[in-house]
N, C-alpha and C positions, 0 to 999 in steps of 0.2 A: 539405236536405243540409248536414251541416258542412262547413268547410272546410278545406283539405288545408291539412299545415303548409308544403308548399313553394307557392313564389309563382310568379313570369315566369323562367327560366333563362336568367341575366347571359350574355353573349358575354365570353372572359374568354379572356388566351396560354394555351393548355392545357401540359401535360406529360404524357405517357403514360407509359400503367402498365398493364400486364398481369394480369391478376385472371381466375381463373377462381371463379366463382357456379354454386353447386348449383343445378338445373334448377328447384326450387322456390321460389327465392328471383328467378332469370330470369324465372320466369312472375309472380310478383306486383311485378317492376320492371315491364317491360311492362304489364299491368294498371294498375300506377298511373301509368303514363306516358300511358295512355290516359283516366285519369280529370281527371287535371291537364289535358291536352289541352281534354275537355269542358268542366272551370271556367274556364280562363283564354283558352280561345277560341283559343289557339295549339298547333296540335298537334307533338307530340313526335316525331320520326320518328325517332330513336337510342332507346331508352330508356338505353342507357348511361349516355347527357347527365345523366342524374338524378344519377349515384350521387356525384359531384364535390359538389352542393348539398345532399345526403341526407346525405352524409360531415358537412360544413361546421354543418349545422345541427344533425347529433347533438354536433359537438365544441364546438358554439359554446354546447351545453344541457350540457352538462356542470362541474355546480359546483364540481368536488372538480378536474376539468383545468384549470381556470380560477383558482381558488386556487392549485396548485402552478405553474403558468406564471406567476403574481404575483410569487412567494414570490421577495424579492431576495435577491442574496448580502452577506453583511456589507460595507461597506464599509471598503475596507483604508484606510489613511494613505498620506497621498502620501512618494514616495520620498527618503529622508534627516530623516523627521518622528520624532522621539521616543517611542517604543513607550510604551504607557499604562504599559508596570513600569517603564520607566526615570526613573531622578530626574534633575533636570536643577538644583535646590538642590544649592550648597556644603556641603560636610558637613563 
């Protein structure tokens, strides 16, 4: 059997959020709340519990959210510093 890409589901302050899931996507959370259950010996009794780690680990696999969440903003001069056009030579 391969193994599922989620692991043990961290105990973690929640924040709720209200989500309604198409009946078909309900039925293969459950499903795989029951499958992770059978690997990791700890059964799932919300399958909700998933979707918080399910979320987590699709965003954490994402190259292209993870390069723009990098991407800094230019760094300004600190205030009263010399703009790069301004000349600060006697003329």
């Amino acid at each position: 059997m391969t193994r599922l890409k989620l692991g043990p589901i961290a105990n973690d302050k929640p924040v709720k959020l209200n989500v309604e899931l198409p009946a078909s996507v309900h039925r293969d959370l459950v499903a795989y709340a029951e499958a992770l259950g059978r690997e990791t010996g700890q059964p799932i009794s919300e399958p909700a519990k998933l979707i918080a780690p399910m979320l987590a680990r699709f965003i954490a696999g994402d190259r292209a959210f993870a390069k723009a969440r990098n991407v800094k903003k230019p760094a300004q001069p600190p205030a009263g510093a010399a703009s790069p056009t301004t000349s600060t030579e006697p003329g």
